[in-house]
MARVO-158381 format. One line per 8 residues: number of its first residue (from 1); for each residue x, y, z of C-alpha. Coordinates in Angstrom, 2 decimals. Layout:
REM MARVO-158381
NUM) X,Y,Z ~ ...
***
This chain:
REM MARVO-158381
1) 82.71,30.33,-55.34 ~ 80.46,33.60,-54.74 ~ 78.44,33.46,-52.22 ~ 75.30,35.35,-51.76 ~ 75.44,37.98,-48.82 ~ 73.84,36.30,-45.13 ~ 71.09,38.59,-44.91 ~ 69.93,38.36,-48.74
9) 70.57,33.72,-47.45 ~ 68.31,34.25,-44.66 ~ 65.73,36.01,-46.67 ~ 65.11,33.60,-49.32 ~ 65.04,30.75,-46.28 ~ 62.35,32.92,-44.63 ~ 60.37,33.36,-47.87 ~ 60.79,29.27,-48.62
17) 59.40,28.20,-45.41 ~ 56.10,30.31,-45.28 ~ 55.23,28.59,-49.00 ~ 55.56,25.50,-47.37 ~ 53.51,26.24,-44.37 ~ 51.06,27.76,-46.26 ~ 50.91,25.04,-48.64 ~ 50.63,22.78,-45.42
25) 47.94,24.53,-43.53 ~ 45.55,24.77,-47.17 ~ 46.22,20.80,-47.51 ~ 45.41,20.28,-43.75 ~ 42.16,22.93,-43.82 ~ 41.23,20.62,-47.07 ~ 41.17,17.27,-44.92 ~ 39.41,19.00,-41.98
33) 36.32,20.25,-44.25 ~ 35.39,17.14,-46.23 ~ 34.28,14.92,-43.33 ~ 31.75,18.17,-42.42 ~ 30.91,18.16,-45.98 ~ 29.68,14.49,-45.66 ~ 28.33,14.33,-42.22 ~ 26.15,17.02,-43.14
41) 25.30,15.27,-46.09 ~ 24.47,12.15,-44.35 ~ 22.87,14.19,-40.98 ~ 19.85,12.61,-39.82 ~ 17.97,15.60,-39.45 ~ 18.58,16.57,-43.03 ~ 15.58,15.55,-45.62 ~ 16.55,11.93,-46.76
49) 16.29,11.23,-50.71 ~ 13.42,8.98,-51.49 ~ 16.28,6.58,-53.13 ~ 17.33,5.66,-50.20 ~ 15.12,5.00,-48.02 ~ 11.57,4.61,-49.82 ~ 9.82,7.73,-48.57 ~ 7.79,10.16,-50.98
57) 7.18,13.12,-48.66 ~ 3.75,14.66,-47.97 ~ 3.47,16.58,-51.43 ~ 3.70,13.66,-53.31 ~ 0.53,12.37,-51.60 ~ -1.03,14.82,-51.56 ~ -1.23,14.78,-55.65 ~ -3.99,12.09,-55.08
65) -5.01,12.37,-51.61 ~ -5.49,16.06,-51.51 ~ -9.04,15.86,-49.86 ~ -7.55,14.19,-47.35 ~ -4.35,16.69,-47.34 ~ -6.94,19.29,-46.93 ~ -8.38,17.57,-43.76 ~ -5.59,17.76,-42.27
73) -4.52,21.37,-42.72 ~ -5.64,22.02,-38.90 ~ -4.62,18.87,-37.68 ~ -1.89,18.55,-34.36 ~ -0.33,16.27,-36.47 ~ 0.32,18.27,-39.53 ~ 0.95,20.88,-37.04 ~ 3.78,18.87,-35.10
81) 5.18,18.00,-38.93 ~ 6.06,22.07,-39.48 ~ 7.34,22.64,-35.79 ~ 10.10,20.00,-37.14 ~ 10.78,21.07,-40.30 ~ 8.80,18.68,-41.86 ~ 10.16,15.70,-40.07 ~ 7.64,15.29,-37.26
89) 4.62,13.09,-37.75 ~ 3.41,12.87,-42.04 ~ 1.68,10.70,-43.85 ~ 4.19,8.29,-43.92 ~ 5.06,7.87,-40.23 ~ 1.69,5.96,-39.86 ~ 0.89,4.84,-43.14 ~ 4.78,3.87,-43.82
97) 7.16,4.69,-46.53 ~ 5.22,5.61,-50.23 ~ 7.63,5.00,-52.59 ~ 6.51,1.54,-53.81 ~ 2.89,2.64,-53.81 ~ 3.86,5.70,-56.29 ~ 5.48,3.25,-58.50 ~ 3.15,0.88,-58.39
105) 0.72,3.50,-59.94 ~ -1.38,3.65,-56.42 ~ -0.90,-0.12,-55.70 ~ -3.24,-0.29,-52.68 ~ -1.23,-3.81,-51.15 ~ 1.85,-1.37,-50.93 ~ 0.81,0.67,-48.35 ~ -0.62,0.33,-45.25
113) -4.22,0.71,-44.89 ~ -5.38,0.86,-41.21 ~ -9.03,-0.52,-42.24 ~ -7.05,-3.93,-42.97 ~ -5.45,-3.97,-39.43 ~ -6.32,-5.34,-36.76 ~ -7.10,-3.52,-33.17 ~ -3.63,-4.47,-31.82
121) -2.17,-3.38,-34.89 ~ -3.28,-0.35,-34.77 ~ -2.49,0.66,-31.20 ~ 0.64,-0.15,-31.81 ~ 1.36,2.12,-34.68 ~ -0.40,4.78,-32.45 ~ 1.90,4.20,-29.45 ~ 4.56,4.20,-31.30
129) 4.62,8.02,-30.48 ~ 1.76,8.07,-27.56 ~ 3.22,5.33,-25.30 ~ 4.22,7.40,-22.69 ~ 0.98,9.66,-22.57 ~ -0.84,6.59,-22.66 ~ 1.16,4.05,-20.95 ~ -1.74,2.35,-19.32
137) -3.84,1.93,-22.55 ~ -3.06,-2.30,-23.34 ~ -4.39,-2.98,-19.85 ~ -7.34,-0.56,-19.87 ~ -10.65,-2.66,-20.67 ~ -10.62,-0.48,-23.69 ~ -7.85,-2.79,-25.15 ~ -8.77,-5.89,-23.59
145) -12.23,-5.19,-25.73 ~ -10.58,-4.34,-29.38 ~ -12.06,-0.77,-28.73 ~ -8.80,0.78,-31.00 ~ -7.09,4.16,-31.25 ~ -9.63,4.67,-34.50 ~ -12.91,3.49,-32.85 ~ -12.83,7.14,-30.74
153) -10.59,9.12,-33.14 ~ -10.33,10.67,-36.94 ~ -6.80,11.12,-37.52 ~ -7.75,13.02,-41.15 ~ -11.06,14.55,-39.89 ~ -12.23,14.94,-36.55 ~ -14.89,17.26,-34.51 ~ -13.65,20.86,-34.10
161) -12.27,21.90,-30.33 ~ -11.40,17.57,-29.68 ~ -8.98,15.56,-29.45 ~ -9.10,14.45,-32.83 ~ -12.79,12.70,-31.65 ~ -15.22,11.12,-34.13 ~ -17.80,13.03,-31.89 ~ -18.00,14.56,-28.47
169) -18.90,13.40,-25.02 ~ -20.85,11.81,-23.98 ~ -22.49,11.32,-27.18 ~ -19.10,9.17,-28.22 ~ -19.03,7.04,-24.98 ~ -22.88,6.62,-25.47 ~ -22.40,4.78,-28.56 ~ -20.80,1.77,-26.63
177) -22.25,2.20,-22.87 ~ -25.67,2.12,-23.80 ~ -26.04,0.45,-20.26 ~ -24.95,4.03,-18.55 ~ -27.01,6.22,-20.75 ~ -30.30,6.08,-18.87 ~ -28.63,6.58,-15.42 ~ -28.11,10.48,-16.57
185) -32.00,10.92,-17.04 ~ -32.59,10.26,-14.19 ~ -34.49,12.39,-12.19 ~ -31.19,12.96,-9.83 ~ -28.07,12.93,-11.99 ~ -24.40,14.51,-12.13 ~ -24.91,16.91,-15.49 ~ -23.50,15.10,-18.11
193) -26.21,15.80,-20.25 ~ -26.22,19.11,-19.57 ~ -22.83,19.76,-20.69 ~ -21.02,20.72,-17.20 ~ -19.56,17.80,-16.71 ~ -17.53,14.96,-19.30 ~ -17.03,11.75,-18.80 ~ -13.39,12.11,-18.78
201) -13.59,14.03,-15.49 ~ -13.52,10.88,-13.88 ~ -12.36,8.21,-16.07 ~ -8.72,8.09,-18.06 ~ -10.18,6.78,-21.41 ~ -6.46,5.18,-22.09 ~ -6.39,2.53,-19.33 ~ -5.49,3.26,-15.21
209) -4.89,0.27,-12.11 ~ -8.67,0.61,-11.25 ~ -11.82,-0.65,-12.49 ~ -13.71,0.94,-14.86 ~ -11.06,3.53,-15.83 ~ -11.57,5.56,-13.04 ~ -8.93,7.94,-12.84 ~ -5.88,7.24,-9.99
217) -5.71,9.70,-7.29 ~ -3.41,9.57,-3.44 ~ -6.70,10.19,-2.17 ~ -9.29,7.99,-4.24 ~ -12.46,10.37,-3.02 ~ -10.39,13.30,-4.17 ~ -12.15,12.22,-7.80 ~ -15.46,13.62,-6.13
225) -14.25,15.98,-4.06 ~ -12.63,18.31,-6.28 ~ -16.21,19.58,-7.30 ~ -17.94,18.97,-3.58 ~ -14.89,20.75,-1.53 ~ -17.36,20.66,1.53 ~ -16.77,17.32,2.01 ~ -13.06,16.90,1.61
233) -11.67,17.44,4.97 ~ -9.15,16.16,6.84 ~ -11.60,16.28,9.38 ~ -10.93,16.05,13.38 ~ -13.89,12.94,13.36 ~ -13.80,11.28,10.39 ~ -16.87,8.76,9.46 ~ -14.61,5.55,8.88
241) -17.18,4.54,5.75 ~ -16.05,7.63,4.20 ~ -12.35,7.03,4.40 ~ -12.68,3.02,3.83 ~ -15.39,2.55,1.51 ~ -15.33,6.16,-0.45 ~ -17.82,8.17,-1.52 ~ -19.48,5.10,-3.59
249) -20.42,3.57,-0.28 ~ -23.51,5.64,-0.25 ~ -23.74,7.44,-3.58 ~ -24.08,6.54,-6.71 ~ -21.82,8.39,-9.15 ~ -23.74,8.44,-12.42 ~ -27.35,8.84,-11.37 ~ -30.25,8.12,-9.04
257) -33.84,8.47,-8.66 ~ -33.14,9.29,-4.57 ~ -32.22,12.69,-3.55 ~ -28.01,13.19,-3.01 ~ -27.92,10.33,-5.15 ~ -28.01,7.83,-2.92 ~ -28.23,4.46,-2.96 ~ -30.96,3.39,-1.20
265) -34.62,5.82,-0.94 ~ -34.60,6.04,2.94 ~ -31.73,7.67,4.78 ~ -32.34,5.56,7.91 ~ -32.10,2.60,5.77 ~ -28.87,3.34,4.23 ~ -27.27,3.97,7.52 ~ -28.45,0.70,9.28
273) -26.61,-1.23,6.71 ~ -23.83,-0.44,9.39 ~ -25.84,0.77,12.00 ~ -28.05,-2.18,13.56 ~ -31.19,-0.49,13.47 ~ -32.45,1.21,16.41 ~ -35.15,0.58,18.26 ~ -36.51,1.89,22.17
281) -33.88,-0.09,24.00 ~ -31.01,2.66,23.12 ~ -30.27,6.52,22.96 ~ -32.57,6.34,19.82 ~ -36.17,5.43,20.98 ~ -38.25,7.90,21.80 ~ -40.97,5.51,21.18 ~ -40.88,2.23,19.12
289) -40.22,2.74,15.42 ~ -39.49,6.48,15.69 ~ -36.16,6.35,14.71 ~ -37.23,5.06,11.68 ~ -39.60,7.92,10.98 ~ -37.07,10.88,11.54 ~ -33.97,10.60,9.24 ~ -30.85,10.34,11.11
297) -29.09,13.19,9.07 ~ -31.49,15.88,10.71 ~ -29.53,15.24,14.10 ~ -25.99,13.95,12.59 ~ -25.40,16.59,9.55 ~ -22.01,16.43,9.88 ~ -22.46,13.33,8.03 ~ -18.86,13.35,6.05
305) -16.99,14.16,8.78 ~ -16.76,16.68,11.87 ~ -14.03,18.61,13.11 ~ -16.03,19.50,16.88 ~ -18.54,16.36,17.39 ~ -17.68,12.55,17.60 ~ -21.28,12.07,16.79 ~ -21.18,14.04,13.93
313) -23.78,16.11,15.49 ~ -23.14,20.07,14.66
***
């Protein structure tokens, strides 16, 4: 029989086995790029079709809604929402998924509408996403009250430079603690009023482990200190009231009609609430009742604390 010559065989061999390869490595490139196909199909970060999952998107309400889409043009939310690529906080992340309300031709039992929640219902939608910047807020007496995310703040329309507040301080906190208003006309009073200071200086709105929302410090009188740096110390002598009691052992913090804000009118007084008073049988009496005439501060100044007097004399 003829034969072909061994280098034409070899050839044809070589040629038949790179087909084959070829054919291999398309079929096995094939197999490798459909499961990409549909994972990226089926990513979650992709833009899910309303089919599936009941969602409408923000343009579709905005096609009745648009004064309200307007609203919230400037809004952190809407803001957060295009940081994302659209899938941060929408409409329908609070008011939930739209698709049953568009086909129900605006059917106002298919969506949620926060004015038919309760208070608890609607902190929780809000923590759903603020829980850990507020995680004190069910405890605070806020909470315990029904005061709700909404009482304070306008999600679609809020004051300009706020935190999405209905109005500013301390007009907003006025509204509720009428019984704290008059203490800021007083005729000695930290300047609320006056716009250098907010109530929020001292107090975490959302909730803290103290009373009254005052804000949680390692050093409790640091709340007070931080504006009267005079008085922070450490100190060599410290008055033990000072570092037991706090500042609120002699002052009051919202306002006073006594000078310093003080508690009591007479400085002598306030001091013998510790001090027995003082009379010509100690260091003090220079004559019976004297000590009750000249206030003890215009010997002890170093009232806070001293760092070169036990006495707190300077």
């Amino acid at each position: 029989m003829w034969q072909l010559p061994r280098k034409i065989t070899m050839f044809f061999l070589l040629v038949a086995a790179v087909g084959v390869l070829t054919a291999c490595g398309a079929r096995v490139a094939t197999a490798q790029t459909q499961p990409q196909t549909q994972t990226l199909k089926h990513s979650p970060t992709a833009a899910p079709a309303a089919a599936d999952n009941g969602y409408v998107g923000n343009d579709t309400c905005a096609t009745c809604h648009q004064d309200k889409a307007d609203a919230m043009a400037n809004n952190p939310h809407s803001k957060l929402a295009l940081k994302h690529g659209g899938t941060g906080a929408t409409c329908e992340s609070c008011h939930g998924p739209g698709q049953a309300h568009v086909d129900g031709g605006g059917d106002v039992t298919k969506i949620v509408r926060f004015e038919k929640l309760t208070p608890q219902q609607i902190d929780k939608t809000c923590l759903g996403c603020h829980a850990n910047t507020h995680p004190n807020f069910l405890r605070s007496p806020h909470a315990k009250a029904d005061v709700s995310c909404l009482s304070c703040h306008s999600i679609h329309k809020s004051v300009p430079d706020t935190k999405l507040l209905v109005a500013k301080q301390p007009t907003l906190c006025f509204k509720c603690h009428t019984d704290i208003k008059p203490a800021f006309d007083m005729p000695f009073h930290h300047r609320v009023n006056e716009g250098l200071l907010q109530c929020s200086d001292c107090h975490n709105v959302h909730g803290t482990f103290l009373n009254n929302n005052i804000k949680n410090t390692a050093d409790q009188n640091a709340i007070c200190t931080k504006c009267h740096m005079e008085t922070r110390g450490p100190f060599v002598y410290e008055h033990p009231p000072v570092r037991a009691e706090g500042c609120l052992a002699c002052h009051t913090p919202h306002g006073s009609q006594n000078a310093r804000l003080l508690n009591v009118p007479n400085i002598n007084t306030l001091c013998n609430q510790c001090h027995s008073p003082v009379g010509a049988d100690n260091i003090h009496g220079q004559g019976q009742g004297s000590s009750e005439i000249t206030p003890c501060t215009d010997c002890h100044t170093m009232i806070h604390g001293s760092n070169i007097n036990a006495a707190f004399i300077r």
